[in-house]
C-alpha positions in Angstrom: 149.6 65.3 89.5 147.2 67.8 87.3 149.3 71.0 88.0 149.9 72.5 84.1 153.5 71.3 83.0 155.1 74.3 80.6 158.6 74.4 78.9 161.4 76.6 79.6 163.4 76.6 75.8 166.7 78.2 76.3 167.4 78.0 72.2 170.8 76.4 73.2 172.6 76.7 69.6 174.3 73.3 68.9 177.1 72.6 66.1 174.3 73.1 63.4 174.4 76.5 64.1 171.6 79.5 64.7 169.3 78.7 62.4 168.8 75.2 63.2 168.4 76.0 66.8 165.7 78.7 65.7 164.2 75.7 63.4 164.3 73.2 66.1 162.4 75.7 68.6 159.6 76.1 65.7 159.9 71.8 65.4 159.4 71.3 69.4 156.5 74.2 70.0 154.4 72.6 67.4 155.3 68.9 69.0 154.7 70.5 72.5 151.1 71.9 71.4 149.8 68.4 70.2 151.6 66.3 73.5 149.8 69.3 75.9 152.2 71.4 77.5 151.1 74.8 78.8 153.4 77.1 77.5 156.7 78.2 76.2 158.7 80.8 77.4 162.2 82.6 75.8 164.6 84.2 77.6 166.5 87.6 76.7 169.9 86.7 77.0 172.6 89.1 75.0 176.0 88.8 73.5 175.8 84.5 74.2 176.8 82.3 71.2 175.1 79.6 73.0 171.6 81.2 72.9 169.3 82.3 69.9 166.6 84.2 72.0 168.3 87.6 72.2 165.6 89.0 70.0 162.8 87.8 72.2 159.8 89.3 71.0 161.0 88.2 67.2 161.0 84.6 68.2 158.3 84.4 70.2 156.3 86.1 66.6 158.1 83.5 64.8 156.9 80.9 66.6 153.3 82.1 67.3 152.7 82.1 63.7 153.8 78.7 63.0 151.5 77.0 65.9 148.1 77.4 67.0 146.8 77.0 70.7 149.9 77.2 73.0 150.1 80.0 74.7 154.1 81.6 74.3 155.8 84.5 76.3 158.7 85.7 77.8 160.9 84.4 80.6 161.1 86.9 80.7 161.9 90.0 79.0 165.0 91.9 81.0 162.6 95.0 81.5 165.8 97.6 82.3 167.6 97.2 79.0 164.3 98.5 77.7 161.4 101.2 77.9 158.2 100.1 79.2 156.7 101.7 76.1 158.8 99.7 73.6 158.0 96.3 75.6 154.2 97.5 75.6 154.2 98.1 71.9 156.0 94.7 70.8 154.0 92.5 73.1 150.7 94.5 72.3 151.2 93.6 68.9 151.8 90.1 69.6 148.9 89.8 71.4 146.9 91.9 68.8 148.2 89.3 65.9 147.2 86.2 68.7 145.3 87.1 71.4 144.8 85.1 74.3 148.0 82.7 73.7 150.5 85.8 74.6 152.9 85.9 78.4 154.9 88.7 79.6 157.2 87.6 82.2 159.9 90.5 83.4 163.1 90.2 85.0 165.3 92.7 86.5 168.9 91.2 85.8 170.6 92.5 83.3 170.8 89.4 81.0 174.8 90.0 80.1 178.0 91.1 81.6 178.9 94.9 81.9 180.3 95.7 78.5 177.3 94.3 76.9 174.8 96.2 79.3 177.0 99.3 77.9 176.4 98.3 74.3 172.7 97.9 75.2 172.8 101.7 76.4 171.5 100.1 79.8 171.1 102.7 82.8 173.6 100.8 85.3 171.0 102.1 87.9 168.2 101.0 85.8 167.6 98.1 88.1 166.4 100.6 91.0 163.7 101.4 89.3 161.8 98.3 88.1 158.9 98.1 89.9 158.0 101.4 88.5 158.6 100.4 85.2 156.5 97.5 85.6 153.2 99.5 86.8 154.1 101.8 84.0 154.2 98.6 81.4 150.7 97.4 82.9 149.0 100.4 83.0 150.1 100.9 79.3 148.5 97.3 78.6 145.1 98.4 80.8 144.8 101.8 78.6 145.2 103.4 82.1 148.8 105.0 80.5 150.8 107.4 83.9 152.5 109.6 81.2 150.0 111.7 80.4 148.9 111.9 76.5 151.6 108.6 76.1 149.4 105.2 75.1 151.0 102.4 73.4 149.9 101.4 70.0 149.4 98.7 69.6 148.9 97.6 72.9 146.6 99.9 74.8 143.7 97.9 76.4 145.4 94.7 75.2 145.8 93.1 78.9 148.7 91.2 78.0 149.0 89.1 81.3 152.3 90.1 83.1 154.6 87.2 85.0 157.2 88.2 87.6 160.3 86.7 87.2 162.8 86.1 90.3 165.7 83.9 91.8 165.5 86.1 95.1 163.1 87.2 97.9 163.0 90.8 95.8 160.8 89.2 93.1 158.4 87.4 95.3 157.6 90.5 97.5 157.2 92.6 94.3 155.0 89.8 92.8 153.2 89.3 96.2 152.9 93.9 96.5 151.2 93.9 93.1 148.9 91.2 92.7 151.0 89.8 89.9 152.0 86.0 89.3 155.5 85.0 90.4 157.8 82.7 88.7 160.8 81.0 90.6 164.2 80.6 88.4 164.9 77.2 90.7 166.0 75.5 87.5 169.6 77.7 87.6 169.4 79.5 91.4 167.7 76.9 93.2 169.0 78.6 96.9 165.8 80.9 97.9 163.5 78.8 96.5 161.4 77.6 99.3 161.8 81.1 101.1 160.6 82.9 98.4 157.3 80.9 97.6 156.4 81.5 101.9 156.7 85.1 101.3 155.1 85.4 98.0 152.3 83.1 99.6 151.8 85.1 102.9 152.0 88.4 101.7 150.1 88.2 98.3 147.4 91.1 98.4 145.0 90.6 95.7 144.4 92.8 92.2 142.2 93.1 89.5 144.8 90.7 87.3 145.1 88.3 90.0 143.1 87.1 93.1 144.8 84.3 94.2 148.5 83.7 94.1 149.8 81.7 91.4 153.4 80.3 91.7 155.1 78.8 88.7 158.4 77.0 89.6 161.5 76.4 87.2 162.8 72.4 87.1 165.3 71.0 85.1 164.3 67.6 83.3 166.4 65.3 80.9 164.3 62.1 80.5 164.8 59.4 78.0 164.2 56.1 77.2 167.0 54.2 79.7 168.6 55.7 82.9 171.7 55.2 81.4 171.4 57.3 78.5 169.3 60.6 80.6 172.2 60.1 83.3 175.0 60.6 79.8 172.9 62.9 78.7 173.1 64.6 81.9 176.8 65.1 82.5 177.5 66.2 79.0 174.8 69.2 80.2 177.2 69.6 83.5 180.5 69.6 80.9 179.1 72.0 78.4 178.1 74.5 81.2 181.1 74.2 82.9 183.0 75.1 80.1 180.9 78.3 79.2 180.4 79.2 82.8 183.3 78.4 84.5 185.9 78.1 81.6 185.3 80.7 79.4 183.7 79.0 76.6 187.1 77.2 76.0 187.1 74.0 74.6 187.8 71.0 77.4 188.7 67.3 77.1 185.8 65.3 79.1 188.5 64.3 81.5 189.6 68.3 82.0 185.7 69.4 82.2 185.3 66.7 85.1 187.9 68.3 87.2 186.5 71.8 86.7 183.4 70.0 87.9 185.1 68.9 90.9 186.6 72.9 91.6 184.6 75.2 94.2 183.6 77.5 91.0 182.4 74.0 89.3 180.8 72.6 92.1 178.8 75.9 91.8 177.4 74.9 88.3 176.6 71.5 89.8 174.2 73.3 92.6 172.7 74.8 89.1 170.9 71.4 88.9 170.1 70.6 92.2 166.0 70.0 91.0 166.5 68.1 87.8 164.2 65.3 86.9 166.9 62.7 85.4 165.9 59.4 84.3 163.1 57.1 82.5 159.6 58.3 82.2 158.4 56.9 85.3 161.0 58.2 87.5 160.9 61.7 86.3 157.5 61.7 86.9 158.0 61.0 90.7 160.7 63.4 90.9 158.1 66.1 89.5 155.4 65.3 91.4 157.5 65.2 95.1 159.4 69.2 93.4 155.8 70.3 93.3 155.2 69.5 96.4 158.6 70.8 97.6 157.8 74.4 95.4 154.3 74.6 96.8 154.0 75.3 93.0 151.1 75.6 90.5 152.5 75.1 87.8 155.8 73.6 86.7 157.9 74.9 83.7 160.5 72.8 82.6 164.2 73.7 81.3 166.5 71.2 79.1 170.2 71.7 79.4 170.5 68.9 76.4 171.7 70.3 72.9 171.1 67.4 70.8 168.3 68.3 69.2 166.7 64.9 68.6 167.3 64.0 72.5 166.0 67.4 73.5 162.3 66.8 71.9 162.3 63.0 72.8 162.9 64.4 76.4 159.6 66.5 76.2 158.0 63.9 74.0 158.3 61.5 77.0 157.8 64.0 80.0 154.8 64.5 78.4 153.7 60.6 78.3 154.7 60.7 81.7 152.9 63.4 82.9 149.7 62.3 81.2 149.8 65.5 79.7 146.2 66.5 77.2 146.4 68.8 73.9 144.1 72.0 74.2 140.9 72.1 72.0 140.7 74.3 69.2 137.4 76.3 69.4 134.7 75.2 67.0 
């Protein structure tokens, strides 16, 4: 397979706390540029003490400046618990400070439950009216602003390359409407995947950021050196998102998380992995290459539900042996 291969890092926050989570993100981007991947996306995700990407834009900053060629974005940025204005000024200036290695994928959902959307001053009807906001946000970029005497600076004739992100057939027709790139979220709602991808496909009308369609599909991987030890790594993932999911963040015995596994709510978080790549090099790498296939994908970007942090960047380490993955080329 030569499709590009790109990471998903969810920033999961282990027993180490934040800022080793925020260290380890630093630690994998710049072991991710040398093996070849892509890309690395963050996701905005509020009020979670499991996640250390709430302050997207931050991170992403953070992370630019400690690595060279990869290029690093948002998957995505929850564009209705923001202005498009904001959004065009941060990632204007990210792009400004590193041009050419800066994404902009946007999502719709709201990232949190409802008493967080109220502490984020989120419009509940905000939703309704993203596809306006995003044409707003792009126009912004293109220094083609729709508020009159309103540009963003920085970030005016930036181009910052904007992603639509979806786990429903809303996003792909939105994607396909505007000439935009789409991004399927089958690594968590793998239902619509295939349906999606066919409408995004067949209705795609061309635009002056895009004149192909371009599909980048979400897969979950936990690889390692045995089977034994990705399949353990594997159902402590499945416990630990049981718990948070489906428990309430309580603490559970392995024996009490298995039986929440077994519930109709559990089995739920089960169908959360239905495309994961689990096992040696050689077997994730079939996996992969039959998903692709399955996604009708260009690319694939990769999520790791493992929170040990030296298991979570041998996984990448050896998806990226597998994959046969190439480091860009700095420009002499």
């Amino acid at each position: 397979m030569t499709l590009p291969i790109s990471i998903l890092d969810l920033a999961h926050v282990g027993q180490d706390g934040i800022a080793a989570s925020l260290r380890a993100s630093v630690d994998l981007a710049q072991k991710a540029e040398e093996w070849g991947y892509k890309r690395i996306w963050y996701a905005e995700h509020h009020n979670m003490p499991s996640i250390a990407s709430s302050a997207t834009s931050v991170l992403i900053a953070h992370v630019a400046a400690h690595t060279k060629t990869i290029r690093l974005g948002a998957g995505g940025i929850m564009l209705p618990n923001h202005s498009p204005l904001q959004i065009a000024e941060q990632f204007g200036t990210l792009e400004t400070l590193h041009p050419g290695r800066i994404d902009l994928g946007l999502g719709r959902a709201p990232g949190s439950d409802q008493n967080t959307m109220r502490a984020l001053r989120r419009d509940p009807q905000a939703a309704d009216t993203f596809p306006s906001d995003v044409q707003e946000l792009q126009a912004y970029f293109d220094g083609a602003s729709r508020i009159s005497g309103v540009n963003a600076y920085p970030g005016k004739d930036t181009a910052v390359p904007l992603y639509i992100l979806g786990s429903s057939l809303f996003g792909a027709r939105l994607a396909a409407a505007l000439g935009l790139p789409y991004s399927f979220a089958s690594h968590f709602a793998p239902q619509a995947l295939e349906d999606a991808v066919r409408i995004y496909r067949r209705e795609f009308k061309p635009s002056a950021a895009l004149a192909e369609p371009y599909v980048i599909a979400g897969v979950n991987a936990i690889v390692a050196d045995t089977q034994e030890e990705a399949d353990v790594l594997s159902l402590k993932a499945r416990r630990r998102m049981v718990g948070a999911l489906v428990g309430g963040g309580r603490t559970f015995t392995d024996p009490e998380a298995d039986m929440l596994l077994e519930s109709p709510a559990g089995q739920q978080v089960v169908n959360m992995f239905r495309y994961a790549a689990v096992g040696t090099p050689s077997v994730a790498r079939a996996y992969l290459d039959e998903f692709a296939v399955l996604a009708d994908a260009d690319e694939l970007i990769v999520a790791s539900q493992v929170t040990d942090k030296a298991a979570w960047i041998r996984s990448f380490e050896l998806l990226a042996q597998a994959m046969e993955l190439r480091p860009a080329q700095l420009p002499v």
